[in-house]
N, C-alpha and C positions, 0 to 999 in steps of 0.2 A: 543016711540019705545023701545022695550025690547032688548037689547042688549045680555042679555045671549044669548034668541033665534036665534037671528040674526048668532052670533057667531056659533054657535050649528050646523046651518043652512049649514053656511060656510065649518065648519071642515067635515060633513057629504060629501057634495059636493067633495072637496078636496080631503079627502081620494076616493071614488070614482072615479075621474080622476086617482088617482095615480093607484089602482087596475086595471083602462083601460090598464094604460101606462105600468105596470108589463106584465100584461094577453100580448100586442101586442110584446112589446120586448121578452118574454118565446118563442112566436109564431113566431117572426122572426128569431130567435138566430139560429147561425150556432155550428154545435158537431166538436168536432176531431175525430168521427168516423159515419159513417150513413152506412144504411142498402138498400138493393135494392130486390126486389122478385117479382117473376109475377103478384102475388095476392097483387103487391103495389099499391100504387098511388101517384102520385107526389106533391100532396095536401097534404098529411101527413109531420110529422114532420125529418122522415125518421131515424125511432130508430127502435130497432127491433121487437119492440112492433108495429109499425107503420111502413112499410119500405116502401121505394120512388119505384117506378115502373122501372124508367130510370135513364140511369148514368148520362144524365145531368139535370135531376132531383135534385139527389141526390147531386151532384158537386155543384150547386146551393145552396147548405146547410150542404156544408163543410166547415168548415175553411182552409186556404193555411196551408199545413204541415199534413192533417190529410188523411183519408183513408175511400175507398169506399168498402163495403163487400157486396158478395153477397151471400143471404143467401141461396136461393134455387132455381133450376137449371134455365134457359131460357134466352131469347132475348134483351138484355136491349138498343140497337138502339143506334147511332152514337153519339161522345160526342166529343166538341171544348174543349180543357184545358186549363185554363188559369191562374194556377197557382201552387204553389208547390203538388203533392197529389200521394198518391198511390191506384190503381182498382186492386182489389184482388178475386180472383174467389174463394178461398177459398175452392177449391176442385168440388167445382158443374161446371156443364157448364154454360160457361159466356158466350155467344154469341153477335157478332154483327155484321149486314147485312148490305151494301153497296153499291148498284148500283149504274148506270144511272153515271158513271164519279164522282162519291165524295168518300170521303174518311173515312173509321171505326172512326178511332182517329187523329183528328186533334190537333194538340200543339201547341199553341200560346202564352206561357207564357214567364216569362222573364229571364233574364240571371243571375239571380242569384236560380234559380227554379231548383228540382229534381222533375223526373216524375219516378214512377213504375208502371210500367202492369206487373203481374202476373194471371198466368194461363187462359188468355183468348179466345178465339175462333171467328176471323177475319174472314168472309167470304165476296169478293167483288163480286161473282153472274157472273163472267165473263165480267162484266162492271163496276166494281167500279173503284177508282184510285189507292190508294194506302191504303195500310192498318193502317200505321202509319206514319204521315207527321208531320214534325216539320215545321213551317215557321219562324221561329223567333229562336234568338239562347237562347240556356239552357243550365244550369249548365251540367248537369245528364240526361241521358236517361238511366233506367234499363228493359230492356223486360225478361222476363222471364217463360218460362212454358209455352209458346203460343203456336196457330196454327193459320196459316196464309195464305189462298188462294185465288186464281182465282182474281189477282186487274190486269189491264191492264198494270198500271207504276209499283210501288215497294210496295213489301210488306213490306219494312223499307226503312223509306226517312227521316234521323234525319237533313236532312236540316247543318246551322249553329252550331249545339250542339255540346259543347264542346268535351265533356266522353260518348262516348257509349259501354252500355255493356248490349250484348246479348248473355243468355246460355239455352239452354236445351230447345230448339225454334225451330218447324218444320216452312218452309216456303217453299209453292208450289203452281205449277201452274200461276207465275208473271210473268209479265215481265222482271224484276229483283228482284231476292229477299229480297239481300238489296245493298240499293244504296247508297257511300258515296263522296260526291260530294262538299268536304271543306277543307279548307287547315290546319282549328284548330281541327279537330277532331281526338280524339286517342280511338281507339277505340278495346276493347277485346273482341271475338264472341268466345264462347265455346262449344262445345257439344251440336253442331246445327245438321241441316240436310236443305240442299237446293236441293231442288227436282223439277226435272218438269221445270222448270224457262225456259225464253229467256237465260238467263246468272244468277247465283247465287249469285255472288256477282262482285260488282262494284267500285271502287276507279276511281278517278279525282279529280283532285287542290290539290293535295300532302297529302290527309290523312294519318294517320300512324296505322296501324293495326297489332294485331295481332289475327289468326286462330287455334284452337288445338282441336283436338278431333273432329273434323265436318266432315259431310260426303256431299259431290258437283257432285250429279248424275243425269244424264237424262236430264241434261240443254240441249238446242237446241245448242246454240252458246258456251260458257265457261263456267267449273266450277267456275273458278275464272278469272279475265282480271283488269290488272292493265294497266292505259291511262298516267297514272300521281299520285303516290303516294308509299308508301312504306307498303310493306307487308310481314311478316313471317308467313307462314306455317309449324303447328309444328303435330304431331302425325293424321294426315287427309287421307280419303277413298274420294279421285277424280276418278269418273269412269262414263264410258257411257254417258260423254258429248261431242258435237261436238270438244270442246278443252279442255282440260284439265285445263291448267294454261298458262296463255299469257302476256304477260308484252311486251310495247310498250312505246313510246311518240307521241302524240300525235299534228297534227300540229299547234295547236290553243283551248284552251289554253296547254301552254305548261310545263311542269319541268319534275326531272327526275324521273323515275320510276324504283326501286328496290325490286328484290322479292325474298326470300330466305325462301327455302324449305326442310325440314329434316323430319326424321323417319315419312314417308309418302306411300302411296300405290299410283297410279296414272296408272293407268289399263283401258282396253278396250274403252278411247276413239277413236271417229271416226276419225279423222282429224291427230292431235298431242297429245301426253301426253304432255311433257313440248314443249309452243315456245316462244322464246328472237327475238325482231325486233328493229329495229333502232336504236336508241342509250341505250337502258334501259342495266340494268344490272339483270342477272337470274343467282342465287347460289340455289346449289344444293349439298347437303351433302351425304357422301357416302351409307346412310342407307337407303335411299330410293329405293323403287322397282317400276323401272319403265320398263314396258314392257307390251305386247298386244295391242297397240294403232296402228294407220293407222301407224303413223311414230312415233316413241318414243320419238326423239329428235329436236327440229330446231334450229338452229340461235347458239349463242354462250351461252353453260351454262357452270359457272366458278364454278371448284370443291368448296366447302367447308368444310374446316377442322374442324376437331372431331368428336366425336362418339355421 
């Protein structure tokens, strides 16, 4: 037997295995950044040489922590997130369509997990659910730059999530626009616009919020309706909703609900500008202009002091 050969034989073999084993690991390996475009495909690597066609595509060959780009303009179809990432429309239109009862962006990830959407375009077709549904709790929810219409339930349903913060974010046409519905979330909406909705915004089981710079028009039922949770209103255009702003308790489940509102407009609803029922408490600071509503005032609103 010739034993060099033999050897030779071997090492030839060997490296070749290894060259597989390289070539399948380059081919599986997840980036901290991937690219997404019409003219993708999800078989690609999802670089911008190659970008993935869909967000959960591309998700699929992110690393947690890293981000999805999209490089140029179109549809990229409903994505489950399950774990830290940020979808960034990076100026193009990012679109995603969602009928028949499901929902744009689903979050499923876990509780030590930050999720960003930036500048995307949610559309539920008049049948979907909600536009972005958390099930599971999360560190961070950021929305940002969005548009958000026509879902049956909420165009924002952070579920359990701890921090939400949503700024510069149309949502219309919902059933609610967004709905918060936990008793650990604190949450800042900034330089929004809720439009069109059943109701614009939602609080139940004591969330803590607060609202500045947002405009809460055309809702059918409330620009804003607290059941159970605490809310500040700071520099906001409430008008042309069935109610303005509503704070109540609710008989099941119960706590109490606080809402306080300052340098605010609250104009030409149908119903009430401001209403207080049961036992909740409504502050109302001297700067606010409230007037042209069916009735401007209900229930008991207690002054608050300063300018």
């Amino acid at each position: 037997m010739n034993i060099r050969n033999t050897l030779t034989k071997f090492s030839v073999a060997a490296a070749a295995v290894a060259i597989c084993l390289v070539s399948v690991s380059l081919t599986d390996a997840q980036s901290n950044r991937t690219w997404v475009s019409p003219s993708g495909d999800d078989s690609n690597n999802c670089t911008a040489a190659k970008p993935c066609r869909t967000f959960a595509g591309a998700l699929a060959k992110t690393n947690a922590g890293g981000e999805i780009v999209v490089q140029s303009s179109g549809g990229f179809g409903p994505v489950t997130i399950d774990k830290s990432i940020t979808i960034d429309g990076a100026g193009n239109y990012a679109g995603i369509q969602a009928g028949n009862e499901s929902n744009a962006i689903t979050i499923q990830a876990a509780s030590s997990d930050t999720v960003v959407l930036r500048g995307l375009t949610l559309n539920g077709l008049g049948t979907g659910s909600s536009g972005i549904r958390a099930s599971t709790t999360v560190a961070a929810l950021h929305v940002e730059n969005c548009v958000i219409s026509s879902f049956t339930s909420a165009g924002i349903f952070p579920g359990p999530t701890t921090a939400v913060f949503i700024q510069d974010t149309v949502i219309r046409e919902c059933g609610t626009g967004i709905s918060l519905v936990w008793s650990g979330i604190k949450a800042v909406i900034d330089r929004c616009r809720l439009e069109n909705n059943g109701t614009g915004l939602y609080l139940l089981v004591g969330p803590q919020v607060i609202v500045s710079e947002t405009v809460a028009s055309g809702n059918t039922n409330y620009g804003f309706e607290v059941d159970w949770g605490d809310l500040n209103i700071e520099r906001c255009v409430v008008s042309n909703n069935g109610t303005g702003i509503y704070s109540t308790v609710v008989p099941s489940p119960n706590g109490p609900s606080i809402v306080a509102v300052s340098n605010s407009v609250v104009t030409n609803n149908q119903n009430y500008g401001f209403r207080q029922s049961g036992t909740s408490v409504f502050y109302s600071r001297g700067n606010n202009t409230v007037r042209g509503n069916g009735t401007d005032t209900s229930g008991t609103i207690t002054p608050l002091a300063g300018t």
